[in-house]
C-alpha positions, 0 to 999 in steps of 0.5 A: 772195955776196961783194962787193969794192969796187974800192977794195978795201973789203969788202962782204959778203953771207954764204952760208948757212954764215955764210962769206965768201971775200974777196981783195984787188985793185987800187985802182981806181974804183967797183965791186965783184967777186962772187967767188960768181958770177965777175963784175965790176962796175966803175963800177956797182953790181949790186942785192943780190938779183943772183945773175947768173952771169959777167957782165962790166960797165964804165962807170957805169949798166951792167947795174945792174938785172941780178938772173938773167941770165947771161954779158952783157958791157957796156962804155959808159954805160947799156950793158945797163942794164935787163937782168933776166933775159936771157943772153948779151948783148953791149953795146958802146957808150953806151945799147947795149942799154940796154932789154933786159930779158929778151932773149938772144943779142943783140950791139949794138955802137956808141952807141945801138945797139938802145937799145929792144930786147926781141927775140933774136938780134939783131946790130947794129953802127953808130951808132942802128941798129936804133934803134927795135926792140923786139920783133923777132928775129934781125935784123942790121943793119951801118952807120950808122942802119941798120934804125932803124925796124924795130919788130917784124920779125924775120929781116931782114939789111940792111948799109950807112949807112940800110940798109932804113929803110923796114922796120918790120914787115917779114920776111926781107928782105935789104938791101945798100947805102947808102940801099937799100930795100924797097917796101912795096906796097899799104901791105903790109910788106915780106917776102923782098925782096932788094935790092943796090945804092947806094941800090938800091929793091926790085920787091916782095915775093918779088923780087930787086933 
């Protein structure tokens, strides 16, 4: 690969032919280009052995571990920090993603938004929501510390401030409204509960709300 400090100093790793193809960019802080593989790193550093494909990362710490993951977009402090191997993340916000190591698809935007994720699919907009997931998967999660104790459910959609935080475990719940929640019966997670309403609580499982 062919690295370029953002200062415009050259740092090169040369291809297997001994070549290196460098261009001069504008003077700005910390950060190299990697003309091989069509990314920017500005604030951060990406390890040597990165051969990450279109990847696009701003602010200091983000997508600094990256080694094969591909098309990521990070943008704030620790954003996507640990990301190794997973594809197409976007990470908006401090620490937004910061865990993710080999998670795909995953949208987080807001600070401290699926700080611990492992999981895929997830969506997740609004200050620590989804704060606790690690493995769940195709969640979405809209408003302030919405879903911020799901840990490994997977499928459940919850919109508004604190939105189904009473879902840990739980599946395929639906939650709309502030302060709305499911009911966990008997101690059971939740699953395909649908809840509407401010501060609205759920009947039970396989009912609407």
């Amino acid at each position: 690969n062919t690295l370029i400090d953002i200062k415009g100093n050259v740092q090169e790793q040369l291809d297997s032919k001994g070549t290196s193809n460098v261009s001069e960019i504008s003077d700005l802080k910390d950060g190299v280009v990697d003309l091989d593989n069509n990314a920017i790193y500005l604030g951060s550093t990406p390890t040597e052995e990165n051969t990450g494909k279109n990847n696009s990362a701003f602010g200091t710490r983000t997508l600094s571990k990256n080694t094969i993951g591909s098309d990521n977009q990070a943008l704030g402090y620790g954003a996507l920090n640990s990301n190794s191997s997973g594809n197409r993340n976007i990470a908006i916000g401090r620490d937004a993603l910061l865990s993710n190591k080999e998670g795909d698809d995953n949208t987080a935007i807001s600070n401290i938004s699926l700080p611990a994720n492992t999981g895929s699919e997830n969506t997740s907009v609004g200050s620590f929501s989804m704060l606790s997931n690690t493995s769940g998967s195709g969640n979405t999660a809209s408003g302030f510390s919405t879903l911020e104790n799901l840990v490994t459910g997977s499928l459940n959609t919850a919109v508004g401030s604190k939105a189904g935080n009473l879902i840990s475990e739980g599946s395929e719940n639906t939650v709309i409204g502030a302060e709305a929640d499911v009911r966990k019966v008997g101690g059971r997670e939740a699953k395909n509960q649908t809840v509407i309403g401010y501060a609205a609580k759920s009947r039970g499982d396989n009912t609407v709300t």
